[in-house]
N, C-alpha and C positions, 0 to 999 in steps of 0.2 A: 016330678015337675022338672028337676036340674036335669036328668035325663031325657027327657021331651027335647027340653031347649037343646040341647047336645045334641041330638039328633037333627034338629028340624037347620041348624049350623053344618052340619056336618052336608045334609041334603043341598042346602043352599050353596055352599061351596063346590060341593060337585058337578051342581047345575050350573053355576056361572063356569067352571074349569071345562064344563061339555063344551059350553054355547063357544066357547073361546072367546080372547080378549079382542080380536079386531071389531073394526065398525066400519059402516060400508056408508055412505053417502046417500043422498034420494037419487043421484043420477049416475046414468048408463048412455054407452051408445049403445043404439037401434039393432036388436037383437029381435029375430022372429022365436024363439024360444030358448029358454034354458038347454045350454050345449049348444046352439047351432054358431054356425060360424059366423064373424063379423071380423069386416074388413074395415080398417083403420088408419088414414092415409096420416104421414108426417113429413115434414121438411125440418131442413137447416135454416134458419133467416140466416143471423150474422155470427153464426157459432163460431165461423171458421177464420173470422177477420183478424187473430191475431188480439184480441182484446180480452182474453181469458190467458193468465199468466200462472207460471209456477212458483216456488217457494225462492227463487233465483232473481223473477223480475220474468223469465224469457216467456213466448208464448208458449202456450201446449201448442202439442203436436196436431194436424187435423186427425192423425192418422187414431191416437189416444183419445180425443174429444167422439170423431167420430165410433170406432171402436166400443168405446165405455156405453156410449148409447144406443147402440145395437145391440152388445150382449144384455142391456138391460131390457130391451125387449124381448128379444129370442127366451129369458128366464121366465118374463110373462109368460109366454107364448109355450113354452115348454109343460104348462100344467091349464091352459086355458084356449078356448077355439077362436081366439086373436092374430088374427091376419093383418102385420104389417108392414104397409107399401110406400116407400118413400115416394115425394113428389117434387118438381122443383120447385124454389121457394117462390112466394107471391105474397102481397100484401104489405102492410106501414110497418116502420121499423117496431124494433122491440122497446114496448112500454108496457105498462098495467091499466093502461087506456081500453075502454074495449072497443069493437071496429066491426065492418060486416065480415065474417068469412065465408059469404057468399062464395060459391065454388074455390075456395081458396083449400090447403092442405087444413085437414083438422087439430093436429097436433103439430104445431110449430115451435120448434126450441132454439132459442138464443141466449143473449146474458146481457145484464142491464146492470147499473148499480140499484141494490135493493135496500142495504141499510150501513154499509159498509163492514171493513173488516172486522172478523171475529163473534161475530152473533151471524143471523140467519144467511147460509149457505146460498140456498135453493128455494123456488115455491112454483107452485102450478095450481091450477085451475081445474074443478071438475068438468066432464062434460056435460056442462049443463044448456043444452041442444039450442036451434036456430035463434038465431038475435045476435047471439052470443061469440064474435068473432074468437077472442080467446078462450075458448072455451076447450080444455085439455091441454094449454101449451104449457110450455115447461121455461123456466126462467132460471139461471146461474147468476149469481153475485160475480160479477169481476171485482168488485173491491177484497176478493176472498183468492187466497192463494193455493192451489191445484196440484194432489200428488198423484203421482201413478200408484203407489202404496198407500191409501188414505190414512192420516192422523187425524184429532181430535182438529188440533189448531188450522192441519193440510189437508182440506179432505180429498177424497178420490171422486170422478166422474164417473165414474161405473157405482159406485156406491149409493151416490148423491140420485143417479139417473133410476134405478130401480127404486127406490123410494118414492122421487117425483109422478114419474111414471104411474107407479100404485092410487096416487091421488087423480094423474089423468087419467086411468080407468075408472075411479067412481069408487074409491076407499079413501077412506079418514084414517085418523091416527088410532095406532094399535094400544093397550096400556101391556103389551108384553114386551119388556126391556129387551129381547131379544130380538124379536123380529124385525125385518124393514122395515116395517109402518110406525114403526115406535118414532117420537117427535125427533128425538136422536137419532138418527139413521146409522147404519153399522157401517163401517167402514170395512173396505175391500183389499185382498193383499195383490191386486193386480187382474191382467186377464185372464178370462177364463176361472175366475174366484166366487163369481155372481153364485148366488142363492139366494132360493125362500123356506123361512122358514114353515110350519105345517099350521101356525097359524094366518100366515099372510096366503096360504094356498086356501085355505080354508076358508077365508076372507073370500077371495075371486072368486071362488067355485058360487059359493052364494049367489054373485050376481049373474054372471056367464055361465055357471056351467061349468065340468070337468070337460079336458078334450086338449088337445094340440091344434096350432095356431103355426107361423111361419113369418120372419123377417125379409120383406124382396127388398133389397136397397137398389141406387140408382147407378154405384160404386160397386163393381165384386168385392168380394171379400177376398183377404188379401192370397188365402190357399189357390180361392179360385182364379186368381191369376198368376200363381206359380205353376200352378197345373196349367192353362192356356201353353205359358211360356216355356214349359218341360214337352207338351205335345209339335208345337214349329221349331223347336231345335232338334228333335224325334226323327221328325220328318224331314228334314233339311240331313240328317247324318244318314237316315235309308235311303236317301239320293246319290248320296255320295260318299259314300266309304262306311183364376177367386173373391084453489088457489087456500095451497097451504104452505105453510114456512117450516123449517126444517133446520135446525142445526147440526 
């Protein structure tokens, strides 16, 4: 019998260790099937106004703000058939009002006060389809202080953003202390640091599908305009001599 039970434990453990620890929401954007590809439009509202501040007082950079939130899609996008397009911004300022987003961007991110310093960071909204103006946006605490390095107390935008983000795809909170999804979100040592862990990929695949996806912003990225500006000096010298909360 003590063997039974040892066993039928042991099964059960395995099974939940299979299923893995994320959880996925009821909603999705508009996908003609598992894998295919789905385009995802976002803007900036007022990310950039200078009212998201660092550990100093000063604003973040746009360059950081925006940055952290493209590679937190590109990460999506790197294990899922998520295509996304930035747009320019349209619609009421940033609240937790909801509004029509009739032809507006579907994923909108800006920063509000949400409960002040030191408790919840971040929160966003699932997409939970027409009606539903904010449905997918993504919100930052400005009463919350913003590191390029994220700490516990500082956290990082590129950190905060992959987390959010996971929720505006249509996942809940993970219970693996490691991944993204977890209520704690992991904190980033900077750009180009973004990852997922194999249960938060495991998570998306679920709802989309395995596959690659693509970030078009409105802005090159910054290579892409190093390179522009490496090809007209080039050529000028052969002339003449780039809604969950989170702490």
């Amino acid at each position: 019998m003590r063997r039974a039970v040892l066993l039928a434990a042991l099964l059960l453990a395995f099974s939940a260790s299979s299923a893995g620890a994320f959880a996925v929401s009821a909603y999705k954007w508009p996908q003609a099937g598992l894998g295919a590809p789905v385009t995802i439009t976002y803007s900036f509202s007022n990310l950039f106004d200078g009212g998201m501040l660092n550990a100093s007082g000063l604003p973040v950079s746009t360059g950081e703000l925006r940055g952290g939130v493209e590679e937190a899609m590109r990460v999506w996008a790197s294990v899922a058939p998520l295509n996304f397009v930035e747009l320019p911004d349209a619609g009421p300022p940033v609240s937790d009002l909801n509004y029509d987003g009739t032809g507006l961007p579907q994923i909108r991110i800006g920063h509000h006060l949400i409960d002040g310093f030191g408790s919840t960071k971040a929160h966003a909204y699932y997409p939970l389809g027409p009606g539903n103006g904010y449905a997918g946006d993504v919100h930052f605490d400005d009463a919350d202080r913003w590191s390029l390095i994220g700490t516990l107390a500082n956290p990082d935008i590129l950190g905060a953003a992959m987390h959010e983000l996971g929720h505006s795809l249509g996942l809940d909170h993970s219970s693996n202390a490691t991944a993204i999804m977890n209520p704690i979100f992991q904190r980033m040592a900077g750009p180009g640091t973004g990852y997922l862990t194999d249960d938060d990929i495991a998570g998306i695949h679920q709802i989309y599908g395995s596959g690659v996806g693509s970030v078009r912003p409105l802005v090159p990225e910054p290579s892409t305009v190093v390179l522009a500006g490496g090809a007209l000096v080039a050529a000028a010298m052969y002339r003449f001599v780039r809604k969950n909360r989170v702490r």
